[in-house]
C-alpha positions in Angstrom: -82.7 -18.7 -58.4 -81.3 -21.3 -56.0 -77.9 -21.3 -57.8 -77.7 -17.5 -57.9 -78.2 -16.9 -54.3 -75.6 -19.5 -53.5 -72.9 -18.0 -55.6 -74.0 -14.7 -54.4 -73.3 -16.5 -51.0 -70.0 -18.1 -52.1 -68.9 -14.4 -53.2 -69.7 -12.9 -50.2 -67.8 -15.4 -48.5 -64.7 -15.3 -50.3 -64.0 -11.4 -50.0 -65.0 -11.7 -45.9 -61.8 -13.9 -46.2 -60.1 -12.0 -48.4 -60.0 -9.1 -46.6 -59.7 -11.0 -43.5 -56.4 -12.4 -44.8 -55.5 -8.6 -46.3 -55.9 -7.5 -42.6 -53.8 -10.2 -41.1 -51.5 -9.4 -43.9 -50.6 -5.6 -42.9 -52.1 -5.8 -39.4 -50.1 -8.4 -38.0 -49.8 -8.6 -34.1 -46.1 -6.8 -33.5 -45.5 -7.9 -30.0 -42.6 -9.5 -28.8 -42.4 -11.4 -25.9 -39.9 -12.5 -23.6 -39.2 -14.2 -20.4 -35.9 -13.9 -17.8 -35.0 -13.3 -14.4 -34.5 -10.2 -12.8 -31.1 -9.4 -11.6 -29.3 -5.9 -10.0 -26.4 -4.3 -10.5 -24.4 -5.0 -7.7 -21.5 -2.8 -6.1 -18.5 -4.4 -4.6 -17.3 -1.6 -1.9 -14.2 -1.4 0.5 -11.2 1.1 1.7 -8.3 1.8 -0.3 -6.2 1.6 3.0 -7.9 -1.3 4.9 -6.8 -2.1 8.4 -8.9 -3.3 12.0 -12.5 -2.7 11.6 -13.7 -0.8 14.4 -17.5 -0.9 14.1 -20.2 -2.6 11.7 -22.9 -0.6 11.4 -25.3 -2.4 8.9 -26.5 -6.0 8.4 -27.4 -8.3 5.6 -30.5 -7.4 4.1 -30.5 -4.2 5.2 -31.7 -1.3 2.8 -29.4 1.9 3.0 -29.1 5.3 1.3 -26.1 7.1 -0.4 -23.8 8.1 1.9 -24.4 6.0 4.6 -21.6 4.8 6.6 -21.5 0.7 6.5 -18.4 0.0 9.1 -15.2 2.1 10.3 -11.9 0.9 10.4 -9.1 2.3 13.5 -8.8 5.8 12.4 -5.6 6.9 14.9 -2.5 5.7 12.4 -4.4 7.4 9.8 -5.3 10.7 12.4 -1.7 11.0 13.7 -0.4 11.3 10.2 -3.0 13.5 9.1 -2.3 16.0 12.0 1.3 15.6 11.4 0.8 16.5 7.9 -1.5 19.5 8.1 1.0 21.1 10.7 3.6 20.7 7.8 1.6 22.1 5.3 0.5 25.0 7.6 4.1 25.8 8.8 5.3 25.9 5.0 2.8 28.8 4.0 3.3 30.2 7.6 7.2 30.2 7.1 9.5 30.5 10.2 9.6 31.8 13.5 11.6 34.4 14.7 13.2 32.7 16.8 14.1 29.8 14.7 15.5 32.1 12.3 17.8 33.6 15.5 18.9 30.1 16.6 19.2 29.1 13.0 22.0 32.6 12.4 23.4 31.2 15.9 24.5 28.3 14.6 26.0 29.7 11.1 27.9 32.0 13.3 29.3 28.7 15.2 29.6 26.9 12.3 31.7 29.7 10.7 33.9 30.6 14.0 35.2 26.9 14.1 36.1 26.8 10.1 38.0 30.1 10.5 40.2 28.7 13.6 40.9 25.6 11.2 41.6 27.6 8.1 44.1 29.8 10.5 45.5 27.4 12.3 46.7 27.9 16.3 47.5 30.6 17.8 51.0 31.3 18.3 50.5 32.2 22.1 48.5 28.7 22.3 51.3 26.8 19.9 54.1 28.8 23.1 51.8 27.4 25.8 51.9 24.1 24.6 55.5 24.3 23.8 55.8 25.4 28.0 53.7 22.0 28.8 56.3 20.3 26.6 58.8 21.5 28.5 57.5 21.0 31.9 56.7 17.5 31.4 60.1 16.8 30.2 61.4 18.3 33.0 59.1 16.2 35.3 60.1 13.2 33.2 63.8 13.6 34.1 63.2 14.1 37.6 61.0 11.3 38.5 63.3 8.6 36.1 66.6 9.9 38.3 64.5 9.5 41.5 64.0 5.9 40.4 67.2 5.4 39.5 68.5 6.4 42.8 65.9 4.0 44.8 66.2 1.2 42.3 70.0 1.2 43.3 68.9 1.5 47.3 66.2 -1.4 47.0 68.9 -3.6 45.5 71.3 -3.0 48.9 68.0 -3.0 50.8 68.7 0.5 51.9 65.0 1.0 51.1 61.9 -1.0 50.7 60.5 -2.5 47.8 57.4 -1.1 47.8 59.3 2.6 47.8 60.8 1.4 44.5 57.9 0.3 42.8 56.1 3.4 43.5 59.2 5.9 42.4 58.7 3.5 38.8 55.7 4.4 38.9 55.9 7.6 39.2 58.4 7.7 37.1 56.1 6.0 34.0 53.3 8.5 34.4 55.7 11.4 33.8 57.0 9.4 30.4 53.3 9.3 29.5 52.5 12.9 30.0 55.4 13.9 28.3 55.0 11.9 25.3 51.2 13.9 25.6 52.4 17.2 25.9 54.8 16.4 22.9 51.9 14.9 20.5 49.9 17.9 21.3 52.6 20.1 20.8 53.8 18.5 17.5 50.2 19.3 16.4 49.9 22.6 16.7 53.0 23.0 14.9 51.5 21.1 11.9 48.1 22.7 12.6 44.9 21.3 11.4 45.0 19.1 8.5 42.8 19.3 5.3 39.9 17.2 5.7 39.1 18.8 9.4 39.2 22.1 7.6 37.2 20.7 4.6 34.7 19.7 6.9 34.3 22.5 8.5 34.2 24.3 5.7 31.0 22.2 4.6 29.2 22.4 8.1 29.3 26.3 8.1 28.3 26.2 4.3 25.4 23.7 5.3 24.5 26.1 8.0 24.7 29.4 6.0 22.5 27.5 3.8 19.8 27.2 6.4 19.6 30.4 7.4 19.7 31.9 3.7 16.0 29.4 3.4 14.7 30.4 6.4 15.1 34.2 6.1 13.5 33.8 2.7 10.7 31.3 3.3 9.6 28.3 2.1 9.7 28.3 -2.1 6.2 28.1 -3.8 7.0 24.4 -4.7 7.7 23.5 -1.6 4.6 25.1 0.3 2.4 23.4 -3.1 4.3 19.9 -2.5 3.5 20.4 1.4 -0.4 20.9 0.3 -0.1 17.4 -2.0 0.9 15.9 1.2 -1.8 17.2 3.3 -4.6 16.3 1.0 -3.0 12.5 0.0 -3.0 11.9 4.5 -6.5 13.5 4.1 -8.1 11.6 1.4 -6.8 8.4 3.1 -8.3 9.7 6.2 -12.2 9.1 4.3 -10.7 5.8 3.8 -11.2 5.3 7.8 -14.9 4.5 6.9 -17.0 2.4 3.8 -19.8 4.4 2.9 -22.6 3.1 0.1 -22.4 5.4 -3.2 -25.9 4.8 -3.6 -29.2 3.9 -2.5 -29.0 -0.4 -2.3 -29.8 -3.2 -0.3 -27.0 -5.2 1.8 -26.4 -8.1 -0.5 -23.4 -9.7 1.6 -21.4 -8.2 4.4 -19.5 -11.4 6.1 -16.8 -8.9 8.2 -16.8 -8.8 12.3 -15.2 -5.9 14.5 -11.6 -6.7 14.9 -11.2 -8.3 11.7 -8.0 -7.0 9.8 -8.6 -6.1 6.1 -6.2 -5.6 3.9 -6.5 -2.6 1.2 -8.5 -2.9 -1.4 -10.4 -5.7 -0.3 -14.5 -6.0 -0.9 -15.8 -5.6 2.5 -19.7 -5.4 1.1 -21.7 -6.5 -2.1 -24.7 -3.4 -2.5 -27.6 -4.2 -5.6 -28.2 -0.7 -6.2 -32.2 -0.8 -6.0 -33.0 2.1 -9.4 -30.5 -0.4 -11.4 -32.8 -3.5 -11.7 -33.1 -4.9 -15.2 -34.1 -8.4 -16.7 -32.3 -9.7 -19.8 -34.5 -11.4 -22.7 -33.4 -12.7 -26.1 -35.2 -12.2 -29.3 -34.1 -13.9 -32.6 -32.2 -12.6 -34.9 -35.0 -12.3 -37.4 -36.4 -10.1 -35.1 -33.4 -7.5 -34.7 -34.8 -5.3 -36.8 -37.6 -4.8 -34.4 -36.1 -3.4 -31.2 -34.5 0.2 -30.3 -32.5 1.8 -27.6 -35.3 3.0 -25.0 -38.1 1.2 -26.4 -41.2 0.7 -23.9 -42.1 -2.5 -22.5 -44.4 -3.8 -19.6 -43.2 -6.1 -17.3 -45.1 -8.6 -15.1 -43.6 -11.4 -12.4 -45.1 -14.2 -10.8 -44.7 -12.3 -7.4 -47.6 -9.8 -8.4 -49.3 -11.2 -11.4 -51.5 -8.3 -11.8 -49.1 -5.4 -11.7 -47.5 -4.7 -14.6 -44.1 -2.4 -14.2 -43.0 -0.1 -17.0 -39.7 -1.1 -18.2 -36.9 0.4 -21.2 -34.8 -1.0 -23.4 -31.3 0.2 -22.1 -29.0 -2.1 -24.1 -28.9 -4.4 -26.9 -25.9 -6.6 -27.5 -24.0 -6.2 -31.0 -23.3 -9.9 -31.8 -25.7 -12.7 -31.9 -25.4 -15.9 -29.9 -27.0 -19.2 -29.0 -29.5 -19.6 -27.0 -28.4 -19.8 -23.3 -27.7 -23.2 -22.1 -31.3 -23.6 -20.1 -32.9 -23.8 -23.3 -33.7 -27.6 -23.6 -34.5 -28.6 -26.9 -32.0 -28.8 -29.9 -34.4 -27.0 -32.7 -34.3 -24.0 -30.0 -30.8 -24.1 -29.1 -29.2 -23.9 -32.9 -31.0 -20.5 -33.4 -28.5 -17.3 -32.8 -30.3 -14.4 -30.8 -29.5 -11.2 -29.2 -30.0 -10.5 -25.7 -31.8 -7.3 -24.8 -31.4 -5.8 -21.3 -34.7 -4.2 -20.3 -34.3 -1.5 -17.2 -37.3 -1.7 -14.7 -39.0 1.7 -13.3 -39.8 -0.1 -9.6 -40.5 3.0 -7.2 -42.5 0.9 -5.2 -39.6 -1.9 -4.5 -41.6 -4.8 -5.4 -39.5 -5.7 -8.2 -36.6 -8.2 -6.6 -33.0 -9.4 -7.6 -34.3 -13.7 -8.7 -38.1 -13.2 -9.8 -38.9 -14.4 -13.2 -40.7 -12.1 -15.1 -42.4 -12.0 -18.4 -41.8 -9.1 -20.7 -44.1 -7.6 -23.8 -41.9 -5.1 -25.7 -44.0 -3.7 -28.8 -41.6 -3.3 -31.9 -40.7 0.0 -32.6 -41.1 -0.3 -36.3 
């Protein structure tokens, strides 16, 4: 009876373990766990355009919202070409004054007048009164050379003084001069005006007819359009004036003074953008089969030990790799992994950039 009991006992025993093991078998605890540090995604802003900073308007540290301006730089290069710009642009679709278009036909009329007297040539009553100046200053010529003549001859008998002669020489010489004048300008207006100046004036009125055939028709469609382009290039520059956060972050590092001189394109400001908090784990690769794209997870850090933060699986790298280098011992470190980037839900702003934090992710298999 004794020995019956007990292997009624032993029986009992063995399928408590059985299904004890069956139950470990297909029940097995699918939790993964992890540990990492948390980290941000930081934003490295500036200006395209640069210059002297004018004002800082935000400090390390400090937690700002999109749109927000951090600094300005001297805005009155930037405003003068702007302004200079948008009257362009505005006076190409406008097209031209009246009165430019008279001054503008003015000129064409000018321009014209002086290529027809060099395509013509010189009067012939202007040619006949330069032939009259010719003559007169030949004429003036002869008489002032016989007058010195006639006191050279007296100054050498001292009839007269010397300073008599010098001054009928003189005279004398300034007729020569005019008379060689009158006969160079004379000559040329018997040759009348030679190719070139007419060629040239021939492209001035051209030049000028030209002007006035644009403004009477306006400005063409591609040149009002290109006027626009130029506007709007001056004007987004112009935004460049100031740094503004694209999104709601805190002031990581911002190491610029007013009056400092940036050159474009330079980081001004490092923002972590507080809704893009994550923490990276790595699982091993035997476990790769166990983790999804926007699978949950709840994540805890030493900083509030009994909060626990929702958190997603937003990215899981495609090739394997060693265990990072912190890992200290070698039976760890020859295993490959696969990091997994876990995005934190933090509304409350607990959640900083350098806590560790422990995460459970729950396979999703």
């Amino acid at each position: 009876m004794k020995r019956k009991r007990l292997f009624l006992i032993v029986g009992v025993a063995a399928v408590v373990a059985a299904t004890a093991l069956y139950a470990n078998w297909f029940h097995r605890d699918t939790t993964l766990l992890g540990s990492g540090t948390v980290e941000a995604r930081n934003i490295r802003v500036g200006s395209k355009v640069g210059g002297r900073i004018d004002q800082v308007l935000v400090r390390e540290g400090d937690a700002v919202e999109p749109g927000q301006i951090l600094l300005t730089f001297d805005d009155q290069e930037l405003k003068a070409s702007l302004e200079q710009s948008r009257a362009n642009a505005q006076k190409a679709e406008r097209g031209y004054r009246r009165e430019e278009i008279a001054e503008a036909r003015a000129a064409a009329e000018q321009a014209k007048a002086d290529y027809e007297l060099r395509r013509n040539g010189y009067r012939k009553e202007d040619v006949d009164a330069a032939e009259d100046d010719l003559e007169r200053a030949k004429a003036d010529e002869i008489r002032t050379r016989l007058d010195f003549e006639r006191y050279d001859a007296l100054a050498k008998k001292d009839l007269v003084s010397q300073q008599q002669r010098d001054t009928s020489e003189a005279n004398w010489k300034m007729a020569l001069a005019q008379r060689e004048m009158a006969q160079h300008k004379y000559d040329e207006m018997r040759r009348g005006y030679r190719p070139e100046e007419i060629a040239s004036a021939e492209a001035r009125y051209l030049q000028a007819q030209a002007t006035l055939e644009k403004m009477e028709h306006g400005n063409r469609p591609e040149d009002i359009e290109q006027a626009k382009a130029a506007y709007a290039y001056d004007l987004a520059r112009f935004r460049e004036r100031q740094v503004v956060a694209p999104s709601a972050a805190l002031v990581e590092v911002l190491d610029v003074r007013p009056g400092d001189l940036i050159a474009p394109n330079t980081p001004v400001a490092t923002l972590l953008e507080k809704d893009q908090i994550y923490v990276r784990i790595y699982i091993p690769e035997t476990e790769f089969g166990r983790v999804k794209v926007g699978q949950k997870a709840e994540v805890r850090v030493d900083s509030f030990p009994n909060t626990v933060f929702d958190g997603e699986v937003e990215q899981i790298n495609q090739q394997a790799e060693f265990l990072p280098r912190n890992v200290q011992t070698l039976e760890e470190r020859v295993h490959q992994v696969f990091g997994v980037k876990i995005r934190i839900n933090d509304p409350t702003g607990h959640v900083r950039p350098g806590m560790a934090a422990d995460v459970k992710l729950k396979s999703a298999s």
